[in-house]
N, C-alpha and C positions, 0 to 999 in steps of 0.2 A: 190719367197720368199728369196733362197736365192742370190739372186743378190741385192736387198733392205740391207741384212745385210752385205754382202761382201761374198767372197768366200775361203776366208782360216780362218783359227781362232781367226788370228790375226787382220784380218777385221771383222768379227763380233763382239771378245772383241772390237773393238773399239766403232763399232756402238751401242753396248748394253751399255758402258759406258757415250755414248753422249746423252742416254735417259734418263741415270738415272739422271746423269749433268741438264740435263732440268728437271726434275721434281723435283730435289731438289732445283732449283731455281724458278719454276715454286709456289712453298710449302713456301719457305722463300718470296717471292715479296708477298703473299698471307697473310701470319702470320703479314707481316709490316703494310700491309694495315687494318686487323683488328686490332694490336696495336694503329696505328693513330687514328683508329676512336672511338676505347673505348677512346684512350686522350680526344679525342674532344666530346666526350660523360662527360665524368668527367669532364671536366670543362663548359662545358652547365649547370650542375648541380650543383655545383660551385657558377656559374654565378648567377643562380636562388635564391640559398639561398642568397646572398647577398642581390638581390634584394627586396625579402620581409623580411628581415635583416632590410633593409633601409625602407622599407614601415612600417614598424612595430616601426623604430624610430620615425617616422613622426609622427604617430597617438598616441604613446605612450607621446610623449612632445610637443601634440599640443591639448590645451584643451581649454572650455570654463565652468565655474561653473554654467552659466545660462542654457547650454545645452550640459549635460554631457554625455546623450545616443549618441550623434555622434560622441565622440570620443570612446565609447564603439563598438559604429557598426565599425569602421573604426580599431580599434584594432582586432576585430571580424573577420574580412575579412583576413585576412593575420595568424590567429594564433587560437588556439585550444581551447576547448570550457573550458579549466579549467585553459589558460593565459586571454582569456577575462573575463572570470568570478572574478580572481584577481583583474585587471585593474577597473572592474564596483565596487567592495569592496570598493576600493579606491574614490571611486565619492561624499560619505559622506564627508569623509575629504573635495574634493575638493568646497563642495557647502560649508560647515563651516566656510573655509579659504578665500569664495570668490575667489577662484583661476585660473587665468588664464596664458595660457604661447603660445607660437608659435614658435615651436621648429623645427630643420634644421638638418639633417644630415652631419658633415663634412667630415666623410671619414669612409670608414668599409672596415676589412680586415679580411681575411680567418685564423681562430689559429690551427683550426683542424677538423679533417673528420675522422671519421669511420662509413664505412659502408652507413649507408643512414641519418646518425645524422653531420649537420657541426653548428661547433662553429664558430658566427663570433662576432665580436668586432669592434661596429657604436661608432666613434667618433660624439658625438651632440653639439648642443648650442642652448639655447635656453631662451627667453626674457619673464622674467615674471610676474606678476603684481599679488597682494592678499593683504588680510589683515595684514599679519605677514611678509612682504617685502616691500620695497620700490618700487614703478611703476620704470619699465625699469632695473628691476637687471638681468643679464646675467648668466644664468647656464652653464657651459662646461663639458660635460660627459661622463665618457667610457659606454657604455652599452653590455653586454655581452649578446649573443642571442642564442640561440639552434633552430636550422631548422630541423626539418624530411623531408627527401623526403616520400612522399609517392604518387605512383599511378599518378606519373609526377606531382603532387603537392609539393609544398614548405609552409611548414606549421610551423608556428613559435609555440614552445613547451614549452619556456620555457627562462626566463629571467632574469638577475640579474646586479643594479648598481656595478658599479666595482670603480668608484670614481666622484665625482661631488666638481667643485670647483665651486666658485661663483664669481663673476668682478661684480662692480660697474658704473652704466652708467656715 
């Protein structure tokens, strides 16, 4: 044993120093690697809310008046049972107005994250036709979206226009 450490005290302080050297970098190459992967954990999760962010724009400005349960079910699938429950409130209007539209997401981006709730913001556009519009008017609109993670699900909670302009075809 001692010849492993050295044989005076000065080789031993060395060798006990050269363990500890390694285990403090042994601790730090260890903390990096769990740092990276929670990164990359957050933005998988990140990633996800967008994505039903943008599935949730789709069905939200894509309708039919003649058959309004599918875009209910299609809101339904991405989002929470009192944001579909809204969206179907809405179906009255849209059978009154005749209303139809086929709507596109242009772009969504992340405003904010706490915790397991992120805010995103779906640039849309989308082409409409009704009673109280001319066929082929163009909607363009911020839509602001609230995602929960939950239980590796991405669950749309909760949604509000933030500005809709109109163009003329």
């Amino acid at each position: 044993m001692l010849n492993l450490l050295g044989r005076s005290a000065a080789e031993r302080l060395k060798s006990v120093t050269i363990v500890l050297l390694t285990a403090v970098l042994v601790s730090l190459i260890w903390q990096m690697s769990n740092q990276g992967a929670a990164a990359a954990s957050d933005q998988a999760e990140r990633d996800a809310a967008v994505a039903a962010a943008w599935r949730f724009a789709i069905a939200l400005t894509t309708y039919d008046f003649a058959h309004p349960d599918v875009q209910v079910s299609q809101v339904g699938a991405v989002s929470s049972v009192s944001v579909r429950d809204r969206v179907r409130m809405a179906t009255a209007d849209l059978v009154a107005a005749k209303a139809s539209s086929v709507g596109d997401p242009i772009s969504a981006m992340v405003v904010s994250e706490i915790k397991s709730t992120v805010n995103v913001v779906v640039r849309t556009s989308q082409v409409v036709s009704g009673s109280y519009v001319r066929t082929g008017v163009v909607f363009v609109g911020l839509l602001s979206v609230t995602v929960t993670l939950s239980n590796g699900r991405s669950v749309v909670t909760d949604y509000r226009w933030i500005e809709s302009l109109t163009t003329e075809p």
